[in-house]
C-alpha positions in Angstrom: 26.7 27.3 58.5 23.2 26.4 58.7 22.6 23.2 57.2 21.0 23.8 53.4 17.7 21.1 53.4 17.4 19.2 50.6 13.8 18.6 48.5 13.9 15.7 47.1 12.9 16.2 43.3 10.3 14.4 41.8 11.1 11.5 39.6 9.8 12.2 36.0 6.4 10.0 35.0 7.0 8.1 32.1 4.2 9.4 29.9 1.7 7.8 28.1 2.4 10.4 24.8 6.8 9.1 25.6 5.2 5.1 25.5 2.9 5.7 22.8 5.9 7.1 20.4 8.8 4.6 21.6 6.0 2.2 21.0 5.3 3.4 17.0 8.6 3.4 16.1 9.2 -0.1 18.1 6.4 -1.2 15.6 7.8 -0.2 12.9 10.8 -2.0 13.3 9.7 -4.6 14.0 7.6 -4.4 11.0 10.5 -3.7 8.2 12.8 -6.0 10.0 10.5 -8.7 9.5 9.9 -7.9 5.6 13.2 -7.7 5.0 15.5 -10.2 6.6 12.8 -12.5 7.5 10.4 -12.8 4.1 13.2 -11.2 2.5 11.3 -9.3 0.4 12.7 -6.7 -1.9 10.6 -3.2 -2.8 12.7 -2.4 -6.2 11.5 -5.9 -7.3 7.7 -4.5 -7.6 9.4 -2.1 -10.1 10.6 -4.6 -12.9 9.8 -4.8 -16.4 6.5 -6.7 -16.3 4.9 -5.1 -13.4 5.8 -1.6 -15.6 4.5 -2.7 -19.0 1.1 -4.1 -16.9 0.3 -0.6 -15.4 1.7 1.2 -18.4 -1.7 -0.7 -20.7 -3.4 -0.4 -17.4 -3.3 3.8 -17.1 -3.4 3.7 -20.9 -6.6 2.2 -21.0 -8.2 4.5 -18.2 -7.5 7.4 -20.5 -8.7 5.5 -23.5 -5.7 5.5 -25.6 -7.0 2.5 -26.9 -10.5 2.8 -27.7 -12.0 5.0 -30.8 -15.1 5.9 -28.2 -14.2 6.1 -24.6 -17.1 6.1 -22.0 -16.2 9.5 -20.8 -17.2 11.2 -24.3 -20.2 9.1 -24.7 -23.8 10.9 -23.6 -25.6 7.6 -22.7 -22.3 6.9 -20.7 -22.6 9.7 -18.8 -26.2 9.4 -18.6 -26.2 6.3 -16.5 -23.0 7.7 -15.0 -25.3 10.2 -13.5 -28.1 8.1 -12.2 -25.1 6.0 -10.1 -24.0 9.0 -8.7 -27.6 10.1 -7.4 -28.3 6.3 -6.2 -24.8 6.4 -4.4 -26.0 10.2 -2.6 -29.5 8.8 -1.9 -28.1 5.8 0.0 -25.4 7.9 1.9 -28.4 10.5 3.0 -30.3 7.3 4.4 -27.5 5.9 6.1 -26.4 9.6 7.8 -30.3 9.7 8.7 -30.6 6.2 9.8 -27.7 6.4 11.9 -28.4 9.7 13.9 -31.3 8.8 14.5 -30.3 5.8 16.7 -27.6 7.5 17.7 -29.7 10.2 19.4 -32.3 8.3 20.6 -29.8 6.1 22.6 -27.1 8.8 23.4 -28.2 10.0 26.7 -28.3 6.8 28.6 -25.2 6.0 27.1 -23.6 8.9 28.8 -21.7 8.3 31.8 -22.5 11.6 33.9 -26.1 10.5 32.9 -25.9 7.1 34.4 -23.7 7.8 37.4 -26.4 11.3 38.2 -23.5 13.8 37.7 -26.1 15.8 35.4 -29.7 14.4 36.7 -29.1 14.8 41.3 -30.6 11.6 40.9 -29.4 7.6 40.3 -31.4 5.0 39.3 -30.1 1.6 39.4 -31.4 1.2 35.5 -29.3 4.0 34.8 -26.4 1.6 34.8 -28.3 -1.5 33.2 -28.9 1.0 30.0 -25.5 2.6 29.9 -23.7 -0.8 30.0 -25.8 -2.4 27.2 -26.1 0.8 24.6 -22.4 1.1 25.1 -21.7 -2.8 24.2 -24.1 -1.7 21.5 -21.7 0.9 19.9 -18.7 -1.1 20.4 -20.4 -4.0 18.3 -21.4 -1.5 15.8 -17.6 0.0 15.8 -16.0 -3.3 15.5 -17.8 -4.6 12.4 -16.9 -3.3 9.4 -19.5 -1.8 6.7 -18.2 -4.5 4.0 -19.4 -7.2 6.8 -22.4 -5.5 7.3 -23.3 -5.0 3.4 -22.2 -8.6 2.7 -24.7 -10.1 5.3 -27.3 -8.1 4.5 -27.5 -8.2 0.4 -27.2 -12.2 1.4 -30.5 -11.8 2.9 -32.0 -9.2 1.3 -32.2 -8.6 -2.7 -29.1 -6.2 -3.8 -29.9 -2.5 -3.9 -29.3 0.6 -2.0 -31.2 0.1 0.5 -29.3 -3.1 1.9 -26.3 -0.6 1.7 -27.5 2.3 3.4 -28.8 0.2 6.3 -25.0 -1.5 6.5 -23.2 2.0 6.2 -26.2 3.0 9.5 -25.3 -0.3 11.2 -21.2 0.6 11.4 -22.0 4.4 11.8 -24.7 4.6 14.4 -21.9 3.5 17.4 -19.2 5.9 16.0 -22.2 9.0 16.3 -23.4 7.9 19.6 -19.8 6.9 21.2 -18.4 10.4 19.7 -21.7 12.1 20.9 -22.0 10.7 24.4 -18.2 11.7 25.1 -19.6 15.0 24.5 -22.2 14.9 27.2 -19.4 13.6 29.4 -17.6 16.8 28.7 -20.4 19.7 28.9 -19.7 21.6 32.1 -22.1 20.2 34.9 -22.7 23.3 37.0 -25.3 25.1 34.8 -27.5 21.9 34.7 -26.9 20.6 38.0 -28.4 24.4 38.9 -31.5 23.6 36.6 -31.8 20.3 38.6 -31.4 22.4 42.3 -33.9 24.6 41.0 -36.6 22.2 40.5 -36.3 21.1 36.8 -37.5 17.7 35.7 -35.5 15.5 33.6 -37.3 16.7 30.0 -36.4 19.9 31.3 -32.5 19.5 32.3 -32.7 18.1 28.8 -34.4 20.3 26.5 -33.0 23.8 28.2 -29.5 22.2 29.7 -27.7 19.7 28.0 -29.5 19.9 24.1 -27.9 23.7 23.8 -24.8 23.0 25.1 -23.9 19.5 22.9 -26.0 20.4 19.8 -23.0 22.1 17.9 -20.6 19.3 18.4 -23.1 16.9 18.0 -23.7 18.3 14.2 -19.7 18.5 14.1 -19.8 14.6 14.6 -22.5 14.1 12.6 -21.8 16.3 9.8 -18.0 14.7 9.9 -19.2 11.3 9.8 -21.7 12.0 6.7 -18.5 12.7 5.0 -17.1 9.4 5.6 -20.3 7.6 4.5 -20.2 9.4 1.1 -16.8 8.0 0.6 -17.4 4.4 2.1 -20.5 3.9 -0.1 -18.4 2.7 -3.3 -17.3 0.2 -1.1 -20.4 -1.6 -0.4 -21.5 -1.0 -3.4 -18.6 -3.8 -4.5 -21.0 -6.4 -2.9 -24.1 -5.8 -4.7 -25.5 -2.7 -2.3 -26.2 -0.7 -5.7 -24.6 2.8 -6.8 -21.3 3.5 -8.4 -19.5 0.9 -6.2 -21.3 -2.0 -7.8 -21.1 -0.4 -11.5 -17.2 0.1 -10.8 -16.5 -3.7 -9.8 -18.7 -4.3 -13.0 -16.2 -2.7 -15.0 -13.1 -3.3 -13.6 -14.4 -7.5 -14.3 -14.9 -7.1 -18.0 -11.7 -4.6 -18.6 -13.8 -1.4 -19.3 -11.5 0.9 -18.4 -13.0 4.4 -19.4 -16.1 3.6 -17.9 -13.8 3.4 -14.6 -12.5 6.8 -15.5 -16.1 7.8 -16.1 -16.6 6.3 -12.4 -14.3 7.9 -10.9 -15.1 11.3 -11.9 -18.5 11.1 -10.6 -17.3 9.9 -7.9 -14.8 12.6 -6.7 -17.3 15.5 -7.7 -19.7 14.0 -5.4 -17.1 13.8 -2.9 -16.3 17.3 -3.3 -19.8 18.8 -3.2 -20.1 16.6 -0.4 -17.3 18.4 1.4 -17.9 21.8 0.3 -21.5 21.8 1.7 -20.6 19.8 4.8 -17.7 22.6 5.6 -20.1 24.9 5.4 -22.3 23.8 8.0 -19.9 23.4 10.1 -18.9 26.8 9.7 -22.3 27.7 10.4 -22.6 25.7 13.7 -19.5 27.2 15.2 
């Protein structure tokens, strides 16, 4: 009989998706274990009779059970109401703007296949200098927080909207232009490396290469992160940047509750106009 050869198998990989899940559930663990043997803390306890009567004068008072005129049925109420929720859209529509605009004027050096010639048939040294520093850019803009941003800012400045949009463009910029640039790193380099074979300069490669092939994505991103700053703005707004966020804080201090009702429903129409009309460009840039 001949001899039957053997192929070894292949050990298995340990994958990053099999780490990243034994390492989620390792977490949280850890985490529970710790809040219950260690602080000993009990979760029924949040539910006692206190606690209950606190949130039962609490939700009362949002729905004005308690008040012969809630803010919600008042016209002046709803008035100024109205004006927050148009400071609050005006200062997310500068911070979007403000944001891309940085973000695309710094996006292509902050590509890798830019800086390494992958897309250009040509290095620079510089290329590198500029990709290294935008990028430290974005991860500095990533890594603060808007509140940080706002807080620093309305320190300096007087309190408005203004201060707030440039906080909510400060954060945002480095999440457009790192989300951006990854899609120049993934456009296909073989119709652009053709323009550059065939002669075309850099404005060129740009304007007739790369710009149609990212643009959709790029108003994904953007369109996506406009979202986010419509729903971030009542949070700077806490620290004096202006809007329904500072009016809301205002309220909640002095115990007017159906003005926080009134609040809120401005609040989550905007959110869902916002939405609505973002979805729909999207749609459209598919």
């Amino acid at each position: 009989m001949k001899n039957k050869v053997q192929i070894p198998r292949k050990k298995r990989r340990f994958s990053f998706v099999s780490f990243s899940i034994l390492l989620v559930f390792a977490l949280l663990a850890g985490s529970w274990g710790h809040i219950l043997f260690i602080e000993r803390a009990h979760f029924f306890e949040l539910f006692n009779e206190r606690n209950l009567e606190y949130a039962k004068k609490f939700f009362s008072g949002l729905f004005g059970f308690q008040e012969e005129k809630p803010a919600f049925v008042d016209k002046e109420s709803w008035k100024n109401a109205i004006q927050l929720t148009y400071e609050t859209l005006q200062m997310s529509v500068m911070a979007l703007g403000f944001a891309t605009i940085v973000a695309m004027l710094t996006v292509i050096p902050a590509s890798r296949t830019i800086a390494d010639g992958t897309l250009t048939v040509s290095k620079r040294w510089y290329h590198w200098i500029l990709f290294g520093i935008i990028r430290g850019l974005y991860i500095f803009s990533r890594a603060v927080p808007e509140l940080v941003f706002a807080m620093v800012i309305v320190f300096i400045f007087k309190p408005g909207i203004l201060p707030g949009a440039i906080a909510l463009a400060l954060h945002n910029f480095g999440i457009i232009g790192k989300l951006c640039a990854e899609v120049i790193e993934d456009t296909d380099a073989r119709p652009i490396r053709n323009l550059a074979s065939a002669g075309a300069s850099n404005a060129q490669i740009l304007f007739y290469g790369i710009i149609p092939a990212v643009m959709p994505k790029f108003l994904t991103y953007i369109l996506y992160r406009g979202e986010v700053i419509m729903r971030t703005s009542i949070v700077v707004g806490f620290v004096g940047a202006g809007g329904l966020g500072q009016q809301f804080k205002l309220s909640l201090s002095y115990f007017h509750y159906t003005e926080i009702t009134l609040l809120l429903i401005c609040y989550i129409i905007l959110v869902f106009i916002a939405d609505f009309i973002s979805e729909g460009f999207r749609k459209a840039a598919r």
